[in-house]
Backbone as JSON Lines, residues from 0, in Angstrom:
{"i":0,"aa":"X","n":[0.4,-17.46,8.56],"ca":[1.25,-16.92,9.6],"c":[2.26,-17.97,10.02]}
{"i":1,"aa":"X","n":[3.34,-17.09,10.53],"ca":[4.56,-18.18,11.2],"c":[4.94,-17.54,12.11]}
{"i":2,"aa":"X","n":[5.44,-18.22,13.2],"ca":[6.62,-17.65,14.47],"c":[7.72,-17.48,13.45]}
{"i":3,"aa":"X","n":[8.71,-16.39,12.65],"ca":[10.27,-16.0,12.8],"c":[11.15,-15.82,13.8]}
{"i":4,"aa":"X","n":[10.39,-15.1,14.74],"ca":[11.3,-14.19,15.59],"c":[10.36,-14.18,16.74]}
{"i":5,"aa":"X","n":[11.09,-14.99,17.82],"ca":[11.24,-14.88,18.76],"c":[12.07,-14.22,20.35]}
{"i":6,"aa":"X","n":[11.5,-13.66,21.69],"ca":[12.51,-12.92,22.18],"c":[12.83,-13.78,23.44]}
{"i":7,"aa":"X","n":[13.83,-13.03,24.08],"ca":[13.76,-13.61,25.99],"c":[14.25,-12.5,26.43]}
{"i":8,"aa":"X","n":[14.23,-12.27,27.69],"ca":[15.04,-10.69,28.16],"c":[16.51,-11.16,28.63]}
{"i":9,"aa":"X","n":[17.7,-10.24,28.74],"ca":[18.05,-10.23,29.15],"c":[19.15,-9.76,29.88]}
{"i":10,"aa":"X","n":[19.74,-10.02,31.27],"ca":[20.43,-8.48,31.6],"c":[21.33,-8.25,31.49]}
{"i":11,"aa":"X","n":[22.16,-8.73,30.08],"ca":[23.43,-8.07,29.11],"c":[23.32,-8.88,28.4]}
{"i":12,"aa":"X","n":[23.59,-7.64,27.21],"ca":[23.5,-8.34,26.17],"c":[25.06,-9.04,25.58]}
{"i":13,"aa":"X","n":[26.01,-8.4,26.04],"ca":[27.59,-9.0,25.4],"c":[27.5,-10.57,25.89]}
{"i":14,"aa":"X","n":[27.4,-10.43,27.83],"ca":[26.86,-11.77,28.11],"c":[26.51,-12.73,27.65]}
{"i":15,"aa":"X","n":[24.97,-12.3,27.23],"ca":[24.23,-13.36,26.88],"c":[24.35,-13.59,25.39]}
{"i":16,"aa":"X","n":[24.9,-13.22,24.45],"ca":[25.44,-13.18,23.27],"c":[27.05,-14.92,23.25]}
{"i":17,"aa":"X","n":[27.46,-13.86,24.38],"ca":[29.02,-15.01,24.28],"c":[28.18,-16.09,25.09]}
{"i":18,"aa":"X","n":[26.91,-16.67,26.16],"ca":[26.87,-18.12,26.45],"c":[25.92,-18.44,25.09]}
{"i":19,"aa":"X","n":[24.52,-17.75,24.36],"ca":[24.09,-18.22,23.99],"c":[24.95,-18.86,22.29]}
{"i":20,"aa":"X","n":[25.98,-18.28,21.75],"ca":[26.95,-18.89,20.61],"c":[27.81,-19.48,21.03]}
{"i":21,"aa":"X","n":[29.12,-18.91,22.33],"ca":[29.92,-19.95,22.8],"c":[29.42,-21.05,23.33]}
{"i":22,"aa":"X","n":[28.34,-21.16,24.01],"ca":[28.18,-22.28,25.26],"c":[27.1,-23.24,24.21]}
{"i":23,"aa":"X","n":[26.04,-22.55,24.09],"ca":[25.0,-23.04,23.49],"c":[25.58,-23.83,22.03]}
{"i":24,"aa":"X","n":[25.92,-22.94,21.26],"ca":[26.5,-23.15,20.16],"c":[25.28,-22.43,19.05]}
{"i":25,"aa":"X","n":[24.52,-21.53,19.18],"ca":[23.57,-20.68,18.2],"c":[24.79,-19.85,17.34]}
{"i":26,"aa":"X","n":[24.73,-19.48,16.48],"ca":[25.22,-18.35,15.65],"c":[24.61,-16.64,15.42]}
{"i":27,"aa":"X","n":[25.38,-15.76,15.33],"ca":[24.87,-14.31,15.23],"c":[23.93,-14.18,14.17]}
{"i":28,"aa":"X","n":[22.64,-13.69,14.07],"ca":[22.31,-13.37,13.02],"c":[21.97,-12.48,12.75]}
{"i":29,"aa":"X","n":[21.85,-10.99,13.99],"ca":[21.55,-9.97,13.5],"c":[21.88,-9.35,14.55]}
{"i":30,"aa":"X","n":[23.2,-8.1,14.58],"ca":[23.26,-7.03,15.42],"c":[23.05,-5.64,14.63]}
{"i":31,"aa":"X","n":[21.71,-4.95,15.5],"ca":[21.84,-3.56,14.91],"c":[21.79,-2.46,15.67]}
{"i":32,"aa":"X","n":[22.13,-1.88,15.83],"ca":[22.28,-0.53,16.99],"c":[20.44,0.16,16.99]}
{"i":33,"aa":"X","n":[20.16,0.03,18.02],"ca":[18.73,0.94,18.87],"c":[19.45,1.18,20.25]}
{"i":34,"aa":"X","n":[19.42,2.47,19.41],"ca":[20.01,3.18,20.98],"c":[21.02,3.04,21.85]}
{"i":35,"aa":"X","n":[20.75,2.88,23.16],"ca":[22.22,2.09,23.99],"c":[21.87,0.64,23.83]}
{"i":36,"aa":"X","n":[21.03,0.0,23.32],"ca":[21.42,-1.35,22.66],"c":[21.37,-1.66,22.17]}
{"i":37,"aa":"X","n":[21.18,-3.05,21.24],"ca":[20.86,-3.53,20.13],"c":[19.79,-4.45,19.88]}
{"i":38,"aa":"X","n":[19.57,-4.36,18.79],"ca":[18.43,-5.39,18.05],"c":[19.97,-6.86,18.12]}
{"i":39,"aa":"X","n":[19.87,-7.87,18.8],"ca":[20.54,-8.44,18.85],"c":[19.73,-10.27,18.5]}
{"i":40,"aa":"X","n":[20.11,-11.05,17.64],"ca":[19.41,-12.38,17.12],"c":[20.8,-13.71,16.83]}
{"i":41,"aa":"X","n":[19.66,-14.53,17.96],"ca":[21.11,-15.78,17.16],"c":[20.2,-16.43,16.83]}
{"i":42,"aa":"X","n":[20.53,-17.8,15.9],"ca":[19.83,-18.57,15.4],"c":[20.53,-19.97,15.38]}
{"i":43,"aa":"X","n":[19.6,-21.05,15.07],"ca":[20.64,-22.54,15.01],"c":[21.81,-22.28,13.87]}
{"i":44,"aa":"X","n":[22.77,-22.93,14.35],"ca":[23.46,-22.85,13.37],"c":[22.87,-24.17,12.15]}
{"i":45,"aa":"X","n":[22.21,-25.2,11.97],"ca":[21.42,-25.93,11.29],"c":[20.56,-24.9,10.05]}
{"i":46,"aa":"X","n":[20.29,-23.97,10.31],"ca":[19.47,-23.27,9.37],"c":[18.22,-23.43,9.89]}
{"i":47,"aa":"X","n":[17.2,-22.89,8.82],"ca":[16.08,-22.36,9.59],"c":[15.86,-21.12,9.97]}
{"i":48,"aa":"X","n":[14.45,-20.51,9.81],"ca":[14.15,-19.23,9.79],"c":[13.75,-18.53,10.94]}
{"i":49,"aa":"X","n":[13.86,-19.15,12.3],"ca":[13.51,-18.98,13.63],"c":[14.63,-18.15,14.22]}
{"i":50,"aa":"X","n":[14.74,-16.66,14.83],"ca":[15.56,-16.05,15.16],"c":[15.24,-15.9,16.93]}
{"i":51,"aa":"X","n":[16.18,-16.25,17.83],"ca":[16.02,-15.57,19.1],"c":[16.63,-14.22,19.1]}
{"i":52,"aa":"X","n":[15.57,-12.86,19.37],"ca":[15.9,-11.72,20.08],"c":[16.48,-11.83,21.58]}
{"i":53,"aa":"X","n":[17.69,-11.53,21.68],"ca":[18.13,-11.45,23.13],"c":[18.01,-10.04,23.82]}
{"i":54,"aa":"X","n":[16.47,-9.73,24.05],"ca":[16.14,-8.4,24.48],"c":[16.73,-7.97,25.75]}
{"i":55,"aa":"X","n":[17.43,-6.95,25.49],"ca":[17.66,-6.46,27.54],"c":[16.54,-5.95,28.24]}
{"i":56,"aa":"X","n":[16.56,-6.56,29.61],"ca":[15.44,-6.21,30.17],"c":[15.55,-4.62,30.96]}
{"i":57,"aa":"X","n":[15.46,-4.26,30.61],"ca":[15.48,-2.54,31.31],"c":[14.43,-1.98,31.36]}
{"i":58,"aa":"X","n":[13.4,-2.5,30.62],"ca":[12.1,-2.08,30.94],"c":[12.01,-2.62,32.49]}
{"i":59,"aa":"X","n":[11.02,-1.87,33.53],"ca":[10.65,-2.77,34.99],"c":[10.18,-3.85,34.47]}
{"i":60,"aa":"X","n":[9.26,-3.73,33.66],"ca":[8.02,-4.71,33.66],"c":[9.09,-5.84,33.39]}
{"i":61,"aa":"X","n":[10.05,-5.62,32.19],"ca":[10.62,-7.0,31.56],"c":[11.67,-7.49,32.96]}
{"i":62,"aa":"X","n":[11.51,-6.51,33.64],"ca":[12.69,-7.14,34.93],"c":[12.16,-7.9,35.39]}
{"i":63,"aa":"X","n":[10.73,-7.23,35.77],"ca":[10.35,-7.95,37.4],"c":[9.55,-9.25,36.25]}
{"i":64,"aa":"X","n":[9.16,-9.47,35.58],"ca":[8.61,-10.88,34.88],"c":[9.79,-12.02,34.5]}
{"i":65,"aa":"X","n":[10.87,-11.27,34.14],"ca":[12.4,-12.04,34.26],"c":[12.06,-12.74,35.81]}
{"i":66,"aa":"X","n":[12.18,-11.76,36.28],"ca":[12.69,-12.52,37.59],"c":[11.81,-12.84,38.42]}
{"i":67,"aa":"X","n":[10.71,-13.09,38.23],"ca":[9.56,-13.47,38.91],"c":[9.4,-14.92,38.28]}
{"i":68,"aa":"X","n":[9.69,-15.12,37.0],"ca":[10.02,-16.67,35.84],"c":[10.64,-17.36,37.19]}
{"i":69,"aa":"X","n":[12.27,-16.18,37.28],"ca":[13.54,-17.2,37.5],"c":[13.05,-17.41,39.05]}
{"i":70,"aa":"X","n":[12.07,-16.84,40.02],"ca":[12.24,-17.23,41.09],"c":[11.57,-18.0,41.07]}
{"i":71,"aa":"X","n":[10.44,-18.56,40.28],"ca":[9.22,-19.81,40.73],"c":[9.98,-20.39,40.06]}
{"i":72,"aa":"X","n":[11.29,-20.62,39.59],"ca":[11.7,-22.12,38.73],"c":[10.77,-22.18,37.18]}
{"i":73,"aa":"X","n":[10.49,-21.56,36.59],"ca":[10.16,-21.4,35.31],"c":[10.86,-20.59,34.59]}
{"i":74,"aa":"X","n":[11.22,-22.16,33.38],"ca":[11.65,-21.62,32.46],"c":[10.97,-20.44,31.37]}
{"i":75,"aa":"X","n":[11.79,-19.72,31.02],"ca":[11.34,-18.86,30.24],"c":[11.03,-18.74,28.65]}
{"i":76,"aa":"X","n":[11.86,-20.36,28.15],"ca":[11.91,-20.69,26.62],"c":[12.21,-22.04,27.31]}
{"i":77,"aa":"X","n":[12.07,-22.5,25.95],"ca":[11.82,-24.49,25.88],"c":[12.86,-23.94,24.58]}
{"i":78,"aa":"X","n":[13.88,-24.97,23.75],"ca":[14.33,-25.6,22.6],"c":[14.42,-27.02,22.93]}
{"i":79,"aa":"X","n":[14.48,-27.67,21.79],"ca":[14.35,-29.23,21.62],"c":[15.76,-29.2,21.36]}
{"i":80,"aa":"X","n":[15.74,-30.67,21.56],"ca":[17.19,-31.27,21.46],"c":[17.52,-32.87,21.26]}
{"i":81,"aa":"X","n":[17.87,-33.08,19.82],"ca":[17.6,-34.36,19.06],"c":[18.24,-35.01,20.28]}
{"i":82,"aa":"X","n":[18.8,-35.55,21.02],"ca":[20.09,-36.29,22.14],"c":[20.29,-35.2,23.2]}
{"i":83,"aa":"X","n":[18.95,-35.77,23.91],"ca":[19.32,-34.65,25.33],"c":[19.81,-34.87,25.87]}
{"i":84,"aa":"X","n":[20.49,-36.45,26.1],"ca":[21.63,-36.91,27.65],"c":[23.19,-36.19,26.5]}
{"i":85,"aa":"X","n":[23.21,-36.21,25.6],"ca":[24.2,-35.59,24.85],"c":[25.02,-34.18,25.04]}
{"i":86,"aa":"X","n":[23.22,-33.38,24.45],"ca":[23.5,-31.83,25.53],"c":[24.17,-31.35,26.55]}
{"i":87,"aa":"X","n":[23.38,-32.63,27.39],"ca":[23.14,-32.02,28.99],"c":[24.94,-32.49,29.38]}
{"i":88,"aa":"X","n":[25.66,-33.12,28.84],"ca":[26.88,-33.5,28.85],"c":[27.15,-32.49,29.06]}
{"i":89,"aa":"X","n":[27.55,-32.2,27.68],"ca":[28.31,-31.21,26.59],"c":[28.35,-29.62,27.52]}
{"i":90,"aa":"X","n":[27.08,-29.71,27.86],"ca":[26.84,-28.4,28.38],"c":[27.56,-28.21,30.36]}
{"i":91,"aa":"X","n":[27.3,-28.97,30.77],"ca":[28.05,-29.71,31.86],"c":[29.49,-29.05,32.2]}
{"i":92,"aa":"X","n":[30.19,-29.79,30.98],"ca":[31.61,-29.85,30.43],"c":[31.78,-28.22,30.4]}
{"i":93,"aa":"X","n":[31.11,-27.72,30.3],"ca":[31.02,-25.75,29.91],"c":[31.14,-24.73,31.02]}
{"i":94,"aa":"X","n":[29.97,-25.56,31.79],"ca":[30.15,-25.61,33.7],"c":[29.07,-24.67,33.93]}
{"i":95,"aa":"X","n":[27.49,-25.12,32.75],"ca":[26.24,-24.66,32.78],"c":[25.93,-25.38,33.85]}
{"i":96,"aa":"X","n":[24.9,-24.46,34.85],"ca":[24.36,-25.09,36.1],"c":[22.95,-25.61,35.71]}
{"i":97,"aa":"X","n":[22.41,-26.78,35.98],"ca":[21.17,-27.29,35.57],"c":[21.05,-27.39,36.77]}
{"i":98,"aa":"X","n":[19.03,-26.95,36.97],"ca":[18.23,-27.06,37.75],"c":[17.65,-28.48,38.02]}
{"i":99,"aa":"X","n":[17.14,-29.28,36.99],"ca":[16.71,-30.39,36.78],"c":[17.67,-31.06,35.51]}
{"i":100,"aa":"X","n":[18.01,-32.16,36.32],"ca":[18.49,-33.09,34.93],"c":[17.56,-33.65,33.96]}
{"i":101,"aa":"X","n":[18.28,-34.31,33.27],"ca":[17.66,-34.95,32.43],"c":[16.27,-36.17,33.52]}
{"i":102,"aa":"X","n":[15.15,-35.63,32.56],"ca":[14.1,-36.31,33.71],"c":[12.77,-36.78,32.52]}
{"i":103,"aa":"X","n":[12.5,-38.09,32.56],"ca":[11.25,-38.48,31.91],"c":[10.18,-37.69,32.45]}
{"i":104,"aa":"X","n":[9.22,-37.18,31.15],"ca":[7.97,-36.57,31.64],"c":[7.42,-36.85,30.79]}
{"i":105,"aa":"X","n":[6.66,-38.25,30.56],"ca":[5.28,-38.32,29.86],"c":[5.95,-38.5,28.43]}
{"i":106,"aa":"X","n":[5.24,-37.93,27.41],"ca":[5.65,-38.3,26.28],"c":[7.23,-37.34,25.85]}
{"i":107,"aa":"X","n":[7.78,-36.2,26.64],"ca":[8.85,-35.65,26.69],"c":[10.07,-36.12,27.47]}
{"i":108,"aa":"X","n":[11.14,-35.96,27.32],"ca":[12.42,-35.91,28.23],"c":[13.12,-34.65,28.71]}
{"i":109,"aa":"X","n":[12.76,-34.06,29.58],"ca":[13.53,-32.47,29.84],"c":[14.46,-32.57,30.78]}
{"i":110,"aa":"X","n":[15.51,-31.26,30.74],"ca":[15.97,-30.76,31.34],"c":[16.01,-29.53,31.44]}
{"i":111,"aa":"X","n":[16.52,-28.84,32.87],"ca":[16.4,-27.07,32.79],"c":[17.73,-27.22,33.37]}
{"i":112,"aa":"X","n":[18.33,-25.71,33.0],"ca":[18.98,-25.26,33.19],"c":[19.47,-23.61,32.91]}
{"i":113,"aa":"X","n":[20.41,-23.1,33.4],"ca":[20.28,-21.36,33.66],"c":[21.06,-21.66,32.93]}
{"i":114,"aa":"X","n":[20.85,-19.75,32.04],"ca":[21.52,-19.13,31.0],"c":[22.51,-18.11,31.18]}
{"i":115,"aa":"X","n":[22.96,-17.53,32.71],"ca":[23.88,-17.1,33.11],"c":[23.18,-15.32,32.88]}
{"i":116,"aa":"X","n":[22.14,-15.66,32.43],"ca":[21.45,-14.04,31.59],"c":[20.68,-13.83,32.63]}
{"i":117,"aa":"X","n":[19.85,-14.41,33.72],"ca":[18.47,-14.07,34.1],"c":[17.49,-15.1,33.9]}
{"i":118,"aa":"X","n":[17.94,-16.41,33.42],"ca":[16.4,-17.38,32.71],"c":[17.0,-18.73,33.14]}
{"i":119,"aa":"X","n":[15.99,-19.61,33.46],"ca":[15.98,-21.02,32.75],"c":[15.86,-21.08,31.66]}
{"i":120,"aa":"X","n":[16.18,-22.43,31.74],"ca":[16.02,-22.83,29.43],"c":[15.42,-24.36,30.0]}
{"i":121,"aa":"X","n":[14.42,-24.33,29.14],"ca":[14.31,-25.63,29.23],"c":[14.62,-26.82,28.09]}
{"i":122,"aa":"X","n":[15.57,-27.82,28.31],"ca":[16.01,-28.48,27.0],"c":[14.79,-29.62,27.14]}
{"i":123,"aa":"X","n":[14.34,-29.93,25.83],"ca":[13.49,-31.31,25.9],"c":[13.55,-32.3,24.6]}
{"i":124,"aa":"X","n":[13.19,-32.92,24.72],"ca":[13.58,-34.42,23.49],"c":[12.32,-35.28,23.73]}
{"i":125,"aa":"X","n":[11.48,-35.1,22.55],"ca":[10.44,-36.0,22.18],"c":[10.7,-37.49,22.82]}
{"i":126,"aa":"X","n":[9.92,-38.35,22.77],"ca":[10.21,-39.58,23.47],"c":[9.9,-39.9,22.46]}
């Protein structure tokens, strides 16, 4: 077994499509029409077989767990990030709002920050 495909909710998808490729810098890898929305996937642009589903939350359940994440300050996904004071620049410069900067934790280095969708993200870098 492997993780491929992974999801997060969220509450648009055009939205969260243009921060997670413009801002982020992921690439499209799969739009397909279900219904009034889509099966929608970006992926690193690096390669690799790991796809994020950017699910809309319209289910209640996926609402109120969205936003029950975003109100206790939990992130909802972790990605790594070879040069996290790099990122956390870069991303800055974009005029992404981070919750926590860049902060030593133990054998990790994280930062969080919102996805403009409904979520934290949490960025982190091995120590």
């Amino acid at each position: 077994m492997r993780i491929n495909l992974t999801s997060i909710f969220v509450d648009d998808q055009d939205k969260a499509l243009a921060f997670y490729t413009g801002v982020l810098g992921f690439v499209k890898s799969r739009e397909i029409p279900a219904g009034a929305f889509r099966w929608l996937t970006v992926r690193s642009p690096e390669g690799g077989d790991t796809e994020l589903s950017l699910e809309p939350n319209e289910n209640p359940a996926a609402r109120t767990y969205q936003q029950a994440l975003l109100a206790q300050g939990i992130p909802a996904t972790a990605f790594q990030s070879d040069d996290l004071d790099a990122d956390y620049r870069r991303l800055r410069t974009h005029g992404v709002r981070f919750t926590t900067d860049p902060t030593d934790m133990g054998p990790v280095r994280i930062a969080v920050f919102a996805d403009t969708c409904g979520n934290l993200i949490q960025l982190y870098q091995p120590a």
